[in-house]
N, C-alpha and C positions, 0 to 999 in steps of 0.2 A: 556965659554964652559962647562965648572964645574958645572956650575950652573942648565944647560940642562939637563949634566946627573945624575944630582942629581932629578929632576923631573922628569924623565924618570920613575922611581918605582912609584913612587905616579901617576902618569897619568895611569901606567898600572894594577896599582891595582885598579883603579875607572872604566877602563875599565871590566874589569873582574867582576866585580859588576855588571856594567851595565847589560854585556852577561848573568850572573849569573840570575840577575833576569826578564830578557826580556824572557831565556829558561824555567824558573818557572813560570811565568803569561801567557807564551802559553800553557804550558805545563795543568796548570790548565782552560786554556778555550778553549783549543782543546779535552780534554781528555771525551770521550763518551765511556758509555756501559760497563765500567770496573769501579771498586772502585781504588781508586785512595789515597797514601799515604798523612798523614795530615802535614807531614814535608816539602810538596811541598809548602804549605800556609805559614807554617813558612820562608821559604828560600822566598822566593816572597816577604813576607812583611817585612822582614827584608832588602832586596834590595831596594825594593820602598823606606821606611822610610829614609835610608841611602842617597841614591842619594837625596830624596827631602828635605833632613836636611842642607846637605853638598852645597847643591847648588842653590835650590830656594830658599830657606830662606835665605842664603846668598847674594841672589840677593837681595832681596826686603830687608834689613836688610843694603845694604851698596848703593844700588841705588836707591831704592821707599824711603824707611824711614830715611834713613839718620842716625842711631842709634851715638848717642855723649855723650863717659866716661866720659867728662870731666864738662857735667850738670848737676848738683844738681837735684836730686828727687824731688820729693812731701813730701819722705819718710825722708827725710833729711831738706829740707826748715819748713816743719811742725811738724818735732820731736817732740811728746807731752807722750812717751812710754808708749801712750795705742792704739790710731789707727794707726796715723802714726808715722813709725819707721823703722830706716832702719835696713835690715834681711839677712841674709849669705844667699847666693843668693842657696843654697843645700834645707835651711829650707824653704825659702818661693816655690821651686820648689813642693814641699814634699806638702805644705799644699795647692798650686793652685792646684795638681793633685787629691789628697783629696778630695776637693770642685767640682771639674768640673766631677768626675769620679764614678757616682751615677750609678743606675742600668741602664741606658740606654743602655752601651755597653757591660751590659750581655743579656736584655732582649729583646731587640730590635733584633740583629742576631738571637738567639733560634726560636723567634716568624716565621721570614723573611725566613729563613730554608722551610720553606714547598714549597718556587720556586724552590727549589734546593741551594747548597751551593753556584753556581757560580755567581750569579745576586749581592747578599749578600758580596760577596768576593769583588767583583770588585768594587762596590758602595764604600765599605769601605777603600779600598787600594786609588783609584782616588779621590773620596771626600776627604777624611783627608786630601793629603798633596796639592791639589790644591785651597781646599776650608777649612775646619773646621780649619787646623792649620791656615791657612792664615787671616780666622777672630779673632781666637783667640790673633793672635801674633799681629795683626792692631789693633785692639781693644782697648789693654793692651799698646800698644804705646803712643795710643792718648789721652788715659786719664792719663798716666805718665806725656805729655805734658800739661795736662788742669787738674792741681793740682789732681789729685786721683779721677776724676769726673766721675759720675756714667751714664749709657748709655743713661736713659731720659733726665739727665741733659746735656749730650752733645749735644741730638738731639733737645734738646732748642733752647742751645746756636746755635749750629751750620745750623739749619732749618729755625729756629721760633716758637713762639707758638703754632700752628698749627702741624706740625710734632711733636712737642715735647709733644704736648698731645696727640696724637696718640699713640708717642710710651709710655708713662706712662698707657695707659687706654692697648694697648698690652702686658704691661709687667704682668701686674694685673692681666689677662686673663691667661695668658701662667700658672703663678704662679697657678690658682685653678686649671686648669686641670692638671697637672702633677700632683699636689699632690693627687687628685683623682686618676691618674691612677698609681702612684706607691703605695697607701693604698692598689687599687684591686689586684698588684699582691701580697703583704702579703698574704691580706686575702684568696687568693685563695693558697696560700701553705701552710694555717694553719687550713683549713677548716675539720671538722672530721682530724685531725691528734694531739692527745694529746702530743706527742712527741715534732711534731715541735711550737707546741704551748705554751707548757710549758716551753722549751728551748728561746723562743723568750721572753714571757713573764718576766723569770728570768735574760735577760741583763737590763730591767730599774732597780730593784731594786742594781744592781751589778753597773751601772752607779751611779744611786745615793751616796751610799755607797762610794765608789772612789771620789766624789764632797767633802762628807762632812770628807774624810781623806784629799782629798788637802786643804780643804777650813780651818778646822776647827782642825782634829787630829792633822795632820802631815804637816803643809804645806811646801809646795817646794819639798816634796818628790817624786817624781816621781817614782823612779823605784821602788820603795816600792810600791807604788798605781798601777804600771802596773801590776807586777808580783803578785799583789793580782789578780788584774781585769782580769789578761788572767785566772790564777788557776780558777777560780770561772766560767769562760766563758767555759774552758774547762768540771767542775763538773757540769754544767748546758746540757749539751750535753750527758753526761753521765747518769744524773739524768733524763734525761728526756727518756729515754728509761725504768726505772725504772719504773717511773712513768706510763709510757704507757703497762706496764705488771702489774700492780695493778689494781684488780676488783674495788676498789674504787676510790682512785685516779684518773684514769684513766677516771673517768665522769666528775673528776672537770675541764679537759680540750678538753673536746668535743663536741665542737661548731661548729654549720653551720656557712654560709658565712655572712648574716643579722646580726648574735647574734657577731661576729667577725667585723665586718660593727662598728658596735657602740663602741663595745672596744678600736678601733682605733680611731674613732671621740673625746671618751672622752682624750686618749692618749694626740693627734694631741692639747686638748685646754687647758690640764695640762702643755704641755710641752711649750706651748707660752706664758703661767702668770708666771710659776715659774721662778727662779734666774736663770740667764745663767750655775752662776758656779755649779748648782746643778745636772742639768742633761744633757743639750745642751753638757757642754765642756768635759766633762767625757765620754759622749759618740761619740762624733766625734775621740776624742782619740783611745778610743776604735774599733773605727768600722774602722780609718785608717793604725791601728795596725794590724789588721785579716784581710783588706783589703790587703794593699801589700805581706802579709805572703802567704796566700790562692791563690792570682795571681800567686806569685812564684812558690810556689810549684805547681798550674796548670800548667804552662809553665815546668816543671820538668818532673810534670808525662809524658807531650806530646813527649816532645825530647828523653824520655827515652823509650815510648814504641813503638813510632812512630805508631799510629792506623792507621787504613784504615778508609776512610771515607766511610759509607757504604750509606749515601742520596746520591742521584744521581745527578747531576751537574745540572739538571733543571728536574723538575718535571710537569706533567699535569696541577698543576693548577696556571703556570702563564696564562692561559685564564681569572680567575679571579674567578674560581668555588673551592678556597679552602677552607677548612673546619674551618681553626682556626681565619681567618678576608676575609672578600668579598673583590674582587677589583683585577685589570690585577695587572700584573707584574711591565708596567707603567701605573702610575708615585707611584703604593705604595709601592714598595721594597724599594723608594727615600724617604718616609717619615717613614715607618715605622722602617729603622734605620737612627735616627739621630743621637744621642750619639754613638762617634764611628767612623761618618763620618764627618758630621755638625749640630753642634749642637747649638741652639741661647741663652741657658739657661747660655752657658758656657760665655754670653757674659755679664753677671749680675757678674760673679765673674772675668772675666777680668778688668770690671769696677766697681768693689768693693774693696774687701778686699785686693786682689792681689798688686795695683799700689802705695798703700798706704804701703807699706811694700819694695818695690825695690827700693836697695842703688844703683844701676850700671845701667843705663839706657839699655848699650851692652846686660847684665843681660835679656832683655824682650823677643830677639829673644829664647834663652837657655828654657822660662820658658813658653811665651807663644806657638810657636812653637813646639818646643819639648814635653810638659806635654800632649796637644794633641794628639801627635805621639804616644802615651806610652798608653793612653786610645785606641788608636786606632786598636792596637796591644790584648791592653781586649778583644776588639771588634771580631777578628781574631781568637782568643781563644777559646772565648765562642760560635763563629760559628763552628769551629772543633768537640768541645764537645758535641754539638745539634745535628752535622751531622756524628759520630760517634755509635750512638745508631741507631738500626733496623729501618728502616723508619717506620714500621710499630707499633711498640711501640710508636715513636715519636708521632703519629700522634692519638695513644689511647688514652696519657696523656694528650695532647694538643686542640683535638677538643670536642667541647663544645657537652652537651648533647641532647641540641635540635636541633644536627645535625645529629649525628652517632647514635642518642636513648639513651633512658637511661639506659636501662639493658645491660651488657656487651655481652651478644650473638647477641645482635641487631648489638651493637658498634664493634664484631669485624668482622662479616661478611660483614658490610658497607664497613671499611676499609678495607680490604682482597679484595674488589669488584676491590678497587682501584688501585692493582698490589703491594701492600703491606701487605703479608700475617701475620697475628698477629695471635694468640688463645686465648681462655679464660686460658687457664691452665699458658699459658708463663705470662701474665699478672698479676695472681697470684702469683705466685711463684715469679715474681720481688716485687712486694708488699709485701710480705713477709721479704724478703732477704732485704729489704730496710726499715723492721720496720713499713708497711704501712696495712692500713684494704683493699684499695683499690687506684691504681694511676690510675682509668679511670675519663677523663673528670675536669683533675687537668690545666684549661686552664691560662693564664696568661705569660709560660715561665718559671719561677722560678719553680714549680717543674720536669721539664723536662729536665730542665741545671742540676741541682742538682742529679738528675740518670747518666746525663752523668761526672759531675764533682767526684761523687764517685765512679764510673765503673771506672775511668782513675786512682783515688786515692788509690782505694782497689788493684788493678794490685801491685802497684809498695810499696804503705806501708802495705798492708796487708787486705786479702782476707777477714777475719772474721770477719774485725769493719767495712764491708759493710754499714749495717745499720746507724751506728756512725757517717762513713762520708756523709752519705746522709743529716742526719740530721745537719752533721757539715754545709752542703753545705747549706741546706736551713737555718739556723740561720745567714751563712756568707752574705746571701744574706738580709735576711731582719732587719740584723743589719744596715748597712748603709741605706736600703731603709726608713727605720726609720727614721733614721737621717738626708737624704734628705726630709722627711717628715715635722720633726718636726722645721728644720732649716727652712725650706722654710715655713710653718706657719709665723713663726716668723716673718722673710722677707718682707710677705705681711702684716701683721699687722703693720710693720713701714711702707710700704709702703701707706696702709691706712690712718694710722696716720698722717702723711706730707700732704696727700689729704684733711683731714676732717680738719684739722689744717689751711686752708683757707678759712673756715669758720667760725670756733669755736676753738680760742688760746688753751683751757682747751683739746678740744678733741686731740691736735696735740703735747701733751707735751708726750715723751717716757717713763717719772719716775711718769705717773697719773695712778694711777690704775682703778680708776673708765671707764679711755679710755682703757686700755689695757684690760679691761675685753671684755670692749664692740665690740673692735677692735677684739679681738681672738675673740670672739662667730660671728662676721659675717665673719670672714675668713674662720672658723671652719666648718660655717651651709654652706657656697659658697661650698668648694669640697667634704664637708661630703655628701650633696644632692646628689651629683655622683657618688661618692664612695657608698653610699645606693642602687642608683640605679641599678647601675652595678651589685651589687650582688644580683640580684633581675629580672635581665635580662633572659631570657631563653637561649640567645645563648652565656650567658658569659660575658657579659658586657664590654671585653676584644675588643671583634668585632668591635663595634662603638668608644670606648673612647680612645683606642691607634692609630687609624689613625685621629681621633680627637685631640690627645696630639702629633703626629707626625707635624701635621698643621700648630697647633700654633709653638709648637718649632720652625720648617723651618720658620715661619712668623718673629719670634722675631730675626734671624738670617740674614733675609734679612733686617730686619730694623737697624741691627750694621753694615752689608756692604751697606747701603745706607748712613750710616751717614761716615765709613770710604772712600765711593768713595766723596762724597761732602767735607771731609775736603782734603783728595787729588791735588781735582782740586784747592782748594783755596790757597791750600801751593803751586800752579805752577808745579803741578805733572801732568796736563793732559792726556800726552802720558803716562802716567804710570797706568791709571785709571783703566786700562785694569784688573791689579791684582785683585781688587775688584773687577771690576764691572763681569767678565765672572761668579764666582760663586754664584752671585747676580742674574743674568740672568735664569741660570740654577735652581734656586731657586723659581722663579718667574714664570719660568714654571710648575716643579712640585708643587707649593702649589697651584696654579691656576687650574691648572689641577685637582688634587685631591679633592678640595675644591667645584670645577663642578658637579664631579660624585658623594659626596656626599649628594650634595642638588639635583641633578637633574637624577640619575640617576635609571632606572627602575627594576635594581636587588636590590630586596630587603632586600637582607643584605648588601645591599652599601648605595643606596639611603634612607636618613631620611626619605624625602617625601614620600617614596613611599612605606616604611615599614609604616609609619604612618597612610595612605589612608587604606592600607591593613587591617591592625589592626582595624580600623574601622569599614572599611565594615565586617568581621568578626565577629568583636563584634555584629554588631546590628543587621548579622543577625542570632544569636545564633550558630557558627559555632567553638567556642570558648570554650574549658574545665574548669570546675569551677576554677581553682586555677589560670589559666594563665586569667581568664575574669574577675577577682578581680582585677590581676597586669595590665589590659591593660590600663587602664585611665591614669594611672602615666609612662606605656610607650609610648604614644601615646602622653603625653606630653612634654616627656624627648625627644624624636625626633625628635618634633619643637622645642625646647629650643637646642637642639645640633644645626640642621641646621641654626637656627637665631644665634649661634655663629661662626658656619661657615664663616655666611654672614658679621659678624662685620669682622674675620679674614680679609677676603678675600678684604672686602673693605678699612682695616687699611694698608694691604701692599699694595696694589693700592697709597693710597692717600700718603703715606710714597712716595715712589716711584715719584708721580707727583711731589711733594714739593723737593724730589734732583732734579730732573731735571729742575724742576725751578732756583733753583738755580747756576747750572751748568751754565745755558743758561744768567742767570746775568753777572756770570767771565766772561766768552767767551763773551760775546757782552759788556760787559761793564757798567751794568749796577748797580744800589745802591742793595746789597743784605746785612746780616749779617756777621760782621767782625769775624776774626779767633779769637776766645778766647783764645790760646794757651797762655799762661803765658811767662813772659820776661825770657831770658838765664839768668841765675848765677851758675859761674863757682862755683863746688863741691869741697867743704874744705875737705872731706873724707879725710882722708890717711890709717887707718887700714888696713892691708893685707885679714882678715876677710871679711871685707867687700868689697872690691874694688877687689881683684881679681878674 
C-alpha cells in the first residue's frame, strides 16, 4: 500500500506535464491573428522532450533494444587509448553533441520561418522524439553491438554488397553537398562585411597557435590554451570592428561572395593536408567552447525577456510562392529542417567516433537519445530568434536579390506588397546599429539569426555592443560551420581513400601524402564546384542547394533506419519494427516527394528542368542581360548536374529500401539471407565508478 502511495507524486507530476504540454502545443497551433509569447515554445518543448525522454526512449531502451550493463563495449574489448577507449559517459555526451550539432539546427528553422513559425515548430517537436532521437539512439546501439562499426560497414554486413554500396556511394554524396552548402552560408555572412570577415578569418590563426601551445609549448595544458584561445576570440570580435572603421584596413577585408568562394576552397584543402593536431583539434575545441556558451546564454536571454513572436504562425507562402526557397509547405518545411528534427548526417557520428568511446552500453540511450533532444531544443531556439524580428526585416535580409531587386526601394516595396511593411530608412539604420554597410539580400540564414541572436543579447547584456554581438553572432556561427566544413573534408577524403584503396594499396594508405593531396584536391574541387556556383547564382544559390542538401541528408537517414529496421527483424524484433520503420516511412515520403518536384516540377525556382529549359530559351533568344548571359551556361549546367543528383538520390533510397525488404521477406519465410554480425557477449570487467555509473 506504501508503495502506491509513494507513486502517487511521481504519476501526478508526469501528469501534469503531460496537461502542461498538450495546453502549450495547442495553445501554439490554435493561436491566430495575434503575436503570441516565445515562452509558449519553450514550455512545449520542454514538455514534449521530457515525456519522450522518460518514456519512449525508455520503451525502446528496455523492450526494442534490450540495453545490457553488464556487456563489454567495443570501447573496452579494443582499448588501444587512441580510438577506442572507454569515456565518462558526461565527456563523450559533450563531444557526440559537439559532432552531431553543426549549423543545421540554427539554419534550417531561420530559413523554414518564412511558412510561419508553426509548420517549423511542430516538425521539430514530433520529428526529434519520434524519429531523429530514435535513429540517433538505434544507430549508436548497433554499432556498439558490431564492434564500433561504421554505417556503410554495417549496411554491408547487414544488406549485402549491394545495399552496402549504395549506402557508401550515398554517404559520399550527402558528404559534398552539405559541405557546399554550409561554405555558402559563411560566405554569404561574410560577403562585403569586413567585420565579420576579419573576425572569422582571425579564429584560424588563433586555432593554430593553441595547436602549436598543446602540441609543442605547453602540452597537456589546457586551460592555459583555452583561456588564451577565448581572450584572443574575444579581441578578434573586438578588432574587427576596428578594423571595419579604418579607411584602409577596412579594404583588406572587403570581398564579394566569388572572391570569399575561393578563400574558403583554399581553407577547406589546407585544413585536410595539414596535422590534425594543428588546426582540426584546436578548433573543434574552440568552436564547442562558444558553442554551448552562446546557446546558453540564448536560452537566457529568451527566458528572461520572454519576446513576442512577431512571424505570424503560417504565412502566404506556404502555397510555395516564397521568396527565400520555391516549394509548398509540403514536403519542404520536412526537408529543409533536418538538423533539429532528423537528421542522417548524425548517423556518420553515431557510427563513428561516438561507439568507440562508450564504457556502459545503458550509457547509449543518455547519449544517443538525449544529445539529440538537446540539438533539438537549438532547433526551437533559433526558430524563436528568426520569428522574433519584424517579418518584414526578416524577409529584407533573407530574400535573394533576383527576387525582390536589387536596389532597396525596389526590395522594399516588393516586400511591403506582401503585408510586411519594411522601409528603406528602418533597414539602414539596423545596418548601422549592427556595424553593417547594408543587410539587404544577406540570403543563407546566418545573418538574419544573428540580428535576431543580438536583438535578444543587446536587451538583456547591453544595448551599446549591438553591433559587437551581432558580429559575436555571426563569428559563433561560422566558427563551427568551419569546422563542420573542414572535419567533414577530411571525412570524405578517408572516405575516398578506403574507396581508391581497392584499386591501388598506395592510394588507400592515410599516412601517404602523395594520396592525401590527391584525395583533398578531389574532395575539395567536388563541393568547391557548388559552393562556386552558389555564389554565382542570381537567386542565392541558397534556393536550389539547401533543399538539395535537405534530400540527401533525409536520404542518408532513411538509409540508417533501413539498416536499423533489417537488423531488428533479424534479432526477432519484428513486432517491434514498427519503431524504425514509421519514421522511415514518413521519410520516404517526403524525400520522394521532394525529389519529384525537383526534377519534374514547372515552377521554376523548384524545377532544375524547367529553370534549365527556361535559361535556354532565354539565352538563345537574346533575352538575357550581359552579366547573367555570361553565368548562364554554367547555370544551365549546374541544374542538370543538381537534378541528375536528385535522380542518384532518389534512386539509392529506393534501392536501399528494396534490398531491406528483401531481406525481411528472407527471416519471415525462411529463407538463406545475411547472418547478424553482432559480435559474441563478454561480460564487462569495468569496475571504476567513473566509468560504470
Amino acid at each position: 500500500m506504501s508503495g502506491n502511495n509513494n507513486r502517487l507524486p511521481y504519476l501526478l507530476f508526469w501528469i501534469c506535464v503531460a496537461l502542461i504540454g498538450t495546453f502549450a502545443v495547442g495553445g501554439i497551433a490554435l493561436q491566430r491573428g495575434e503575436t503570441i509569447n516565445s515562452m509558449w515554445l519553450v514550455v512545449a518543448a520542454l514538455c514534449v522532450y521530457a515525456l519522450g525522454y522518460r518514456f519512449y526512449s525508455a520503451f525502446i531502451a528496455t523492450k526494442v533494444l534490450m540495453l545490457d550493463a553488464g556487456r563489454a563495449t567495443p570501447a573496452e574489448r579494443f582499448d588501444d587509448g587512441r580510438d577506442f577507449m572507454p569515456t565518462h559517459k558526461w565527456v563523450v555526451f559533450g563531444h557526440h553533441f559537439a559532432a552531431i550539432a553543426g549549423p543545421g539546427p540554427l539554419i534550417g528553422p531561420t530559413l523554414a520561418a518564412q511558412f510561419g513559425y508553426l509548420p517549423g515548430t511542430l516538425w521539430i517537436l514530433i520529428g526529434a522524439v519520434l524519429g531523429g532521437c530514435v535513429q540517433d539512439f538505434v544507430t549508436l546501439f548497433f554499432s556498439v553491438r558490431r564492434d564500433g562499426r561504421s554505417l556503410g560497414q554495417m549496411a554491408k554486413d547487414e544488406l549485402g554488397p549491394i545495399g552496402g554500396a549504395a549506402a557508401m556511394l550515398g554517404v559520399m554524396m550527402i558528404m559534398i553537398i552539405l559541405i557546399a552548402v554550409l561554405g555558402l552560408v559563411v560566405v554569404n555572412a561574410m560577403k562585403h562585411s569586413p567585420w565579420a570577415t576579419s573576425t572569422v578569418a582571425a579564429t584560424i590563426p588563433i586555432a593554430v597557435l593553441m595547436g602549436i601551445y598543446l602540441h609543442h609549448l605547453r602540452p597537456g595544458r589546457v586551460l592555459e590554451a583555452t583561456l588564451i584561445g577565448v581572450s584572443m576570440l574575444i579581441f578578434a570580435v573586438v578588432g574587427g570592428g576596428w578594423i571595419d572603421e579604418h579607411p584602409v584596413l577596412r579594404g583588406w577585408f572587403d570581398y564579394d561572395a566569388p572572391q570569399l568562394a575561393v578563400m574558403v576552397i583554399l581553407y577547406g584543402f589546407a585544413a585536410a593536408v595539414l596535422p590534425v593536431w594543428l588546426l582540426l583539434a584546436p578548433r573543434d575545441y574552440l568552436s564547442t567552447f562558444m558553442k554551448l556558451g552562446t546557446i546558453g546564454a540564448l536560452a537566457i536571454a529568451i527566458v528572461v525577456l520572454r519576446p513576442e513572436l512577431k512571424m505570424p504562425a503560417l504565412t502566404q507562402f506556404i502555397d510555395g510562392s516564397g521568396p527565400i526557397f520555391g516549394g509548398k509547405l509540403f514536403p519542404f518545411v520536412f526537408i529543409t529542417i533536418a538538423c533539429g528534427a532528423i537528421s542522417g548526417f548524425h548517423a556518420l557520428i553515431s557510427s563513428g567516433t561516438t561507439p568507440k568511446l562508450l564504457a556502459n552500453e545503458q550509457d547509449a540511450r543518455f547519449i544517443g537519445y538525449g544529445a539529440m533532444m538537446m540539438e533539438s531544443f537549438v532547433a526551437i531556439m533559433a526558430m524563436i530568434a528568426a520569428s522574433v524580428l519584424e517579418p518584414g526585416v526578416f524577409f529584407a535580409i533573407n530574400s535573394p536579390a533576383g527576387i525582390v531587386g536589387a536596389e532597396a526601394v525596389d526590395a522594399v516595396a516588393k516586400i511591403s506588397s506582401w503585408g510586411f511593411p519594411v522601409s528603406v530608412e528602418q533597414m539602414q539604420h539596423l545596418a548601422h546599429t549592427m556595424g553593417e554597410s547594408t543587410l539587404f539580400a544577406r540570403t543563407g540564414g546566418a545573418p538574419s539569426l544573428a540580428v535576431g541572436m543580438a536583438s535578444l543579447f543587446a536587451q538583456v547584456f547591453g544595448e551599446h555592443l549591438l553591433a559587437a554581438w551581432y558580429h559575436f553572432a555571426i563569428m559563433f556561427e561560422a566558427l563551427f560551420i568551419l569546422t563542420t566544413l573542414d572535419a567533414g573534408t577530411r571525412v570524405a577524403r578517408f572516405m575516398l581513400q578506403d574507396m581508391l584503396g581497392n584499386f591501388n594499396l598506395d592510394l588507400g594508405k592515410s599516412n601517404s601524402y602523395p594520396s592525401i593531396l590527391l584525395t583533398s584536391g578531389l574532395v575539395v574541387s567536388a563541393w568547391g564546384y557548388f559552393l562556386y556556383m552558389g555564389t554565382i547564382d542570381p537567386l542565392g544559390g541558397i534556393n536550389s542547394l539547401w533543399p538539395l542538401f535537405g534530400i540527401a541528408n533525409q536520404m542518408l537517414a532513411a538509409i540508417a533506419l533501413c539498416v536499423g529496421s533489417t537488423i531488428l527483424v533479424k534479432s526477432g524484433k519484428l513486432k517491434y519494427v514498427w519503431v524504425t520503420a514509421l519514421p522511415l516511412s514518413w521519410l520516404l515520403i517526403i524525400t520522394t516527394s521532394a525529389a519529384w518536384e525537383k526534377l519534374f516540377s514547372t515552377d521554376l525556382r523548384v524545377g532544375f528542368l524547367a529553370h534549365a529549359a527556361d535559361l535556354s530559351d532565354k539565352l538563345s533568344n537574346d533575352l538575357l542581360t550581359s552579366e547573367l548571359a555570361a553565368k548562364a551556361p554554367h547555370l544551365i549546367f549546374n541544374d542538370y548536374l543538381n537534378a541528375g543528383l536528385t535522380g542518384i538520390f532518389m534512386l539509392i533510397t529506393w534501392l536501399l529500401l528494396g534490398d531491406t525488404l528483401r531481406i525481411i521477406y528472407c527471416v519471415v519465410s525462411g529463407r538463406n539471407y545475411p547472418q547478424s554480425s553482432e559480435s559474441a557477449h563478454i561480460p564487462s570487467r569495468l569496475v571504476e565508478d567513473w566509468v560504470r555509473d
